[in-house]
N, C-alpha and C positions, 0 to 999 in steps of 0.2 A: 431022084437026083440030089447030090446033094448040096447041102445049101452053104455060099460061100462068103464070109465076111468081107463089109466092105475095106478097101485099102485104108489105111491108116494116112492122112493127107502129110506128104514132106511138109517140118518145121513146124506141125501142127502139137498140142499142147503132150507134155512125158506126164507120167501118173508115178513110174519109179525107175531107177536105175541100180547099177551094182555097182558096189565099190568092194575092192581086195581087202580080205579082211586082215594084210598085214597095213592097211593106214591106220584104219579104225586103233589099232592098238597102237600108232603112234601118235596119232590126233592125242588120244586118252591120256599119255605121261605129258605131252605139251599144256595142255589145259590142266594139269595139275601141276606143273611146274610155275604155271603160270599164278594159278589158284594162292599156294603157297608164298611166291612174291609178293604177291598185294598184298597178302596180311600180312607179313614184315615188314613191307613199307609201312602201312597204317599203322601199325603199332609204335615202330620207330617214330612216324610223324606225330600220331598223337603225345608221346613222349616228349618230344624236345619243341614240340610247336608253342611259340608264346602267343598269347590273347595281343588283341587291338589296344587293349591298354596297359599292356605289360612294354609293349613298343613305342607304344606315344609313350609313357612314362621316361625310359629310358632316352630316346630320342632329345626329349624336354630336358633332360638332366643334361647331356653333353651341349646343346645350344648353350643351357645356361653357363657352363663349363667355360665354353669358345667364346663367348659374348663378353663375359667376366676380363679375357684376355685382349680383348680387339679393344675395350673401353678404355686403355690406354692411352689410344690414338688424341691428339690435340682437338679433333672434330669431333668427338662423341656426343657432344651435347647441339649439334646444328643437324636441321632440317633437311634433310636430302640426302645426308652423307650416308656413306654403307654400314657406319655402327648405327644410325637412327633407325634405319629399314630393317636391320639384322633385333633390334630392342620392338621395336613396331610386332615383326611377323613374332617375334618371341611371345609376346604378350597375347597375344589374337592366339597363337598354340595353346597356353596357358588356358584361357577363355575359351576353349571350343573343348580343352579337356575337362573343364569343370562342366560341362553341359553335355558331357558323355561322347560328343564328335571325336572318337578316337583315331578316325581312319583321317582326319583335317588337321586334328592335333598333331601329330606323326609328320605330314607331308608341312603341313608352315615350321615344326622344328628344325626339319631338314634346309629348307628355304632360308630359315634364320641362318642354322649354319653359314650356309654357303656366302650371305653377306659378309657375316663374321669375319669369313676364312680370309675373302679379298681386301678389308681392312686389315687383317695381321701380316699379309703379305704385299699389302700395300700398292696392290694392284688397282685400286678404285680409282678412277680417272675423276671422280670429284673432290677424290681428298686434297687434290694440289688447287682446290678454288675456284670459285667464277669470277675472280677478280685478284689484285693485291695492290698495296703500296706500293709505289717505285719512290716518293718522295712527302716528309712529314715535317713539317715546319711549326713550331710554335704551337699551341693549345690546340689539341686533335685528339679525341678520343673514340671510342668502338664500344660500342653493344653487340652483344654475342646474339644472336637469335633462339629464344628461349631463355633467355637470362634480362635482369630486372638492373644492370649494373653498368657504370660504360667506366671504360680502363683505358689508359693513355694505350697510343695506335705506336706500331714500330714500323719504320721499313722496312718492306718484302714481306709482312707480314699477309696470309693470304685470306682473302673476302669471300662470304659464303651469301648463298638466298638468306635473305632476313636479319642480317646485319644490318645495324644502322651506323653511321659516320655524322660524330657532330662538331665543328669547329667554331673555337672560340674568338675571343673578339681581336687576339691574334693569332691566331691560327690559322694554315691552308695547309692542301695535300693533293698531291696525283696522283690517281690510281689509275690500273691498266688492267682492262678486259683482257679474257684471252683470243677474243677478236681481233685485239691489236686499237680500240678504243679508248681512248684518252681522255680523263675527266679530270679537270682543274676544280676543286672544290674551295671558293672563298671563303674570308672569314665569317663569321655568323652563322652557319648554316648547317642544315637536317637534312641527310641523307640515306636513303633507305639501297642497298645491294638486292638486285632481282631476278631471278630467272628464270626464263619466257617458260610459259605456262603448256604451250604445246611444241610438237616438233615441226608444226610448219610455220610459227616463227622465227625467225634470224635475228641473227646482233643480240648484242646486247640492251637489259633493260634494269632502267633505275627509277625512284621515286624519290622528287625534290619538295619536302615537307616545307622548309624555308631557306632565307636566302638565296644564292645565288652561283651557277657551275658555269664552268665552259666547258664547249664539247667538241672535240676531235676525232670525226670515226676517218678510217682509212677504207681497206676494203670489204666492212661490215656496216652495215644500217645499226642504228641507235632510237630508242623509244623512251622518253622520259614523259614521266606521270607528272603533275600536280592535283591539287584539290581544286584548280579551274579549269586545266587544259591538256591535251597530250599533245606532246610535241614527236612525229615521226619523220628521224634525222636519216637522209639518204647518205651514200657511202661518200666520202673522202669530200665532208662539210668541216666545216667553222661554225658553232653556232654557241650564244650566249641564253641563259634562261637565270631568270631573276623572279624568286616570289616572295611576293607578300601575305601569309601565309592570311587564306582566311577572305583576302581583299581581289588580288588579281595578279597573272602570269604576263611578265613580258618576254619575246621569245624575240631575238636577231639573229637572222642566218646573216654571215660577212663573207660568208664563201659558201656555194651549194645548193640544195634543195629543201626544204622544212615544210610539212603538212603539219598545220595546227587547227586540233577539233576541239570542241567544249561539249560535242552531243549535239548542240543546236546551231552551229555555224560551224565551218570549215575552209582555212583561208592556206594558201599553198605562197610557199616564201622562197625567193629566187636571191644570188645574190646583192649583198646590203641590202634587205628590206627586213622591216619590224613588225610587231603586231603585240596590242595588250589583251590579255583574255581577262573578263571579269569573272568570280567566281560564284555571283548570284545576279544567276538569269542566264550566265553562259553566253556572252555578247562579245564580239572580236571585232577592236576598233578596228580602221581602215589600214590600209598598211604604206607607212611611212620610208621615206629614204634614209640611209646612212653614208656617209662621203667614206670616201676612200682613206684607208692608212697611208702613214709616211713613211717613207725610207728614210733609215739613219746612215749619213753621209761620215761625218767625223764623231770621235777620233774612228780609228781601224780596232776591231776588237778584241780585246786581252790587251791595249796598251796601256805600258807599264810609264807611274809615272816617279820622279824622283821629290817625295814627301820634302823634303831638305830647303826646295829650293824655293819652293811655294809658288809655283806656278799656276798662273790659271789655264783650266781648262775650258777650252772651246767645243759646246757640243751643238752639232748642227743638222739638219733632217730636209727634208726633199717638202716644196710645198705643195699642197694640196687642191686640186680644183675645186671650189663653191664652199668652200673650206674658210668660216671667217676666224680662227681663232687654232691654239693647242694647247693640249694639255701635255705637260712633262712632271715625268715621276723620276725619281731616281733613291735607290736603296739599297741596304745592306742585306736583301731578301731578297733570291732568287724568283717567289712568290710574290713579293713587294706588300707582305703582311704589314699592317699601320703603325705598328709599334717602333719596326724596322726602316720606313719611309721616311729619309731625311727630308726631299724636295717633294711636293707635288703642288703646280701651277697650275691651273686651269685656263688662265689668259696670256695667254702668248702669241702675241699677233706675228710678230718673227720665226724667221726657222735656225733660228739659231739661241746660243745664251752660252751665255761665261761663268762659271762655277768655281769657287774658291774650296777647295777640301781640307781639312785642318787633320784627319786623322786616317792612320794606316790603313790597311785592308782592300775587299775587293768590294766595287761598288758596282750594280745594273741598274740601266735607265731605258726608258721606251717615251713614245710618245703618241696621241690619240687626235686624232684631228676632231672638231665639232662645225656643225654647218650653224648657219644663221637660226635657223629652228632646236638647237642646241642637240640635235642628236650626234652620238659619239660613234667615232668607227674601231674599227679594234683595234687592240694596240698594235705598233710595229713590232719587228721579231727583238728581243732584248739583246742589248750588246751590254759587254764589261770592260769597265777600266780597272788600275790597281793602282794605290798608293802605298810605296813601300819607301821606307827611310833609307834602306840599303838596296839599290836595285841592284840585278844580278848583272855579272859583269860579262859581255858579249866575247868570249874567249873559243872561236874556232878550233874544233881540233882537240877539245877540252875532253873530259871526261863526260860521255852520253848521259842521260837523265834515268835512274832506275825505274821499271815499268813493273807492276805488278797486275795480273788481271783475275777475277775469281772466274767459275766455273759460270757463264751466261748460265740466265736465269728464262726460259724458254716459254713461250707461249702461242703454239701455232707456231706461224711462220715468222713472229716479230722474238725478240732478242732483247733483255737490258744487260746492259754491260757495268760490269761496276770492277776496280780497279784502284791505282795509286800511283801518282810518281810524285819528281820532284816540285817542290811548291815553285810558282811562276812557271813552270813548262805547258805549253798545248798541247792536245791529246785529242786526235781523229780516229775515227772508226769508217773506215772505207771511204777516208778522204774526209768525211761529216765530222764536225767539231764536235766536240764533247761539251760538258758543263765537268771543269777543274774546281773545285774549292780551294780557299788557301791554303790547305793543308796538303794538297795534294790529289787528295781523295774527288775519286769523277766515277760519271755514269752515262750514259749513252743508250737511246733505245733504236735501235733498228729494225727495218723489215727486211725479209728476204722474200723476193718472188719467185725466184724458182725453186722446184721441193729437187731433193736428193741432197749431197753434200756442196757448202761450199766452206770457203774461206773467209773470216773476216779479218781484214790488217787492221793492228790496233797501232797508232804510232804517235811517242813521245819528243816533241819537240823541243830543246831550251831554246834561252835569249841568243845564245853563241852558234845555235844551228845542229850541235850537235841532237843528234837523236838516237832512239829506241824502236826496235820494231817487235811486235809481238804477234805471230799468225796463230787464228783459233779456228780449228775447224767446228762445223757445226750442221746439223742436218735436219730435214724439214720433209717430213711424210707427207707421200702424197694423198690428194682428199679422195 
């Protein structure tokens, strides 16, 4: 019988199959079609392919090209800006090509570039400053950051990390974060421009080497250093800082919130209280009262007076509780720089005093209350009078005051307005007074709260009532 193999198991392992021997012959011209490609790529590629350092090379050459052009820029030589980082990552190229890193050389020239490109097109959102002048009075000059030199300061000019601001023994000046942060820099003093070191920092941050600032944040916190104390200023404060460089910090919030630390003590300031920090051993006196400012009652502000007739003026302010004493300043200095300070009294038991002015121009006065322990409150808001030989003649109906306004100068959500009219004309910006000089020339800084477009009314007033209106629009990204 014969004998009969077993079933081959379904799915169970193939040993071969058959294939039409018309594929086989076209498999064979595909794989040599194929065959033949590759070696004309390769060949092609080996030909026109550059090495790692034929490309770093090249690469390095155009950075240095675009960097040569972008160094232009007025910021080239400051710390932060996009020509410093585009010069920075250039050199570190440079340095990783001489140490044969071809493939790092290549990728930071590219990098360089790319700084480069957004300073020549002016795209760097640091090149417009972490600060500027809005106002420069008297002996005020700038250190550039990385430079050994200080040069007379201009207004509008803009403030970078590592600036310093020094003011002379007449000298002040205002600068504006673009927080919307307000620093009054007195005469005497060393001021260093800072900016916060991490992103989960806010506001703005300064160092006060000596002398003495005021500080007005609005809707940003403020950080100022000394070499005794750090004072951390909460939003929409008043606060005064005063050093003695070397000796001790005294810090008065007049309005607001102020944490002041030395390392080793940490005292929290509410408003009108004081506090001295020493700068050896790090000790923070107790914290002291400050009495309240005064309201100035007469004259009304911007009254004009007639030089001719020699009138005296009556100036007079609101008195003060616990208050034994004031002090009244009055000067040819919107700042009230010393040189400029006709009056400054310290003992004035009255709230009032009669002033005789012998010469033309515009004059501002404020006044400071002091308590029996002689601490001083801050000044009241400055009013001006004017003394003119020929005052202007109140003619209704008359020819309106020419208004001129430049393009607002923008920062965030806050506005300086700068501009010109006629000399003796008032000038508001959304109802808010301006500061006019005699010559006409005014400036104005404003916030806007809500972001998108608004409107600000700019409006020239004379003596006769006639006026000028001027609307600017202006718009404000939102965060």
């Amino acid at each position: 019988m014969p004998h009969k193999k077993p079933a081959q198991p379904v799915g169970g392992d193939i040993d071969w199959f058959v294939i039409p021997i018309e594929r086989i012959r076209q498999a064979a011209v595909l794989a040599l079609i194929v065959v033949v490609a590759a070696g004309l790529g390769f060949l092609i590629y080996v030909r026109t392919r550059r090495s790692p350092e034929e490309k770093a090379k090249s690469e390095i050459a155009s950075a240095v090209k675009l960097l040569s052009r972008a160094s232009s820029s007025p910021s080239s030589a400051r710390p932060g800006s996009a020509v410093a980082q585009a010069r920075d990552l250039l050199t570190s190229a440079q340095e990783s090509f001489e140490k044969k890193g071809f493939d790092e050389a290549f990728r930071l020239a590219v990098e360089s570039e790319s700084y480069s490109r957004r300073a020549v097109s002016g795209s760097g959102s640091e090149e417009s400053g972490d600060a500027s002048f809005i106002f420069v009075e008297g002996d005020v000059s700038v250190q550039t950051a990385g430079r050994s030199t200080f040069e007379p300061a201009r207004q509008r000019e803009a403030l970078y990390d590592g600036d310093f601001i020094k003011t002379g023994r007449t000298g002040s000046s205002e600068i504006m974060f673009s927080d919307g942060t307000l620093y009054t820099i007195r005469p005497g003093s060393l001021f260093e421009v800072r900016r916060p070191t991490s992103t989960d920092v806010s506001g703005s941050q300064v160092k006060v080497v000596s002398g003495a600032i005021n500080v007005y944040t609005s809707g940003a916190s403020s950080t100022v250093a000394t070499d005794s104390a750090t004072a951390s200023i909460g939003k929409r404060s008043r606060v005064s800082v005063d050093v003695e460089a070397g000796q001790k910090t005294q810090v008065t919030t007049f309005r607001g919130r102020t944490t002041v630390s030395t390392g080793r003590d940490t005292v929290v300031l509410n408003d009108r209280e004081k506090v001295v920090a020493t700068a050896r051993g790090g000790a923070i006196s107790a914290k002291e009262v400050v009495p309240d400012s005064p309201l100035l009652l007469l004259p009304a502000d911007n009254r004009i007076y007639d030089l001719k007739t020699g009138d005296l003026i009556e100036l007079k302010w609101s008195p003060v509780s616990k208050a034994s004493r004031y002090r009244m300043q009055i000067s040819r200095s919107r700042l009230f720089v010393p040189d400029s300070t006709e009056v400054d009294l310290d003992d004035r038991v009255e709230t009032s005093a009669r002033v005789k002015v012998s010469r033309e121009g515009s004059y501002y006065w404020r006044v400071a209350s002091l308590n029996p322990e002689g601490n001083a409150s801050d000044w009241s808001i400055v009013r001006r009078f004017k003394m003119l030989t020929e005052p202007p003649r109140q003619v209704a109906g008359g020819q309106p005051p020419r208004l001129t306004v430049s393009s607002p100068q923008q920062m965030g959500n806050l506005f300086l307005i700068f501009g010109r009219t006629d000399p003796g004309a008032i000038v508001t910006v959304n109802a808010e007074p301006a500061d006019v000089e005699p010559d006409g020339s005014f400036k104005k800084t404003i916030t806007i709260e809500r972001e998108g477009y608004s409107t600000l009314v700019i409006k020239a007033v004379d003596a006769g009532g006639n006026e000028t209106v001027r609307p600017v629009r202006v718009f404000v990204e939102s965060l």
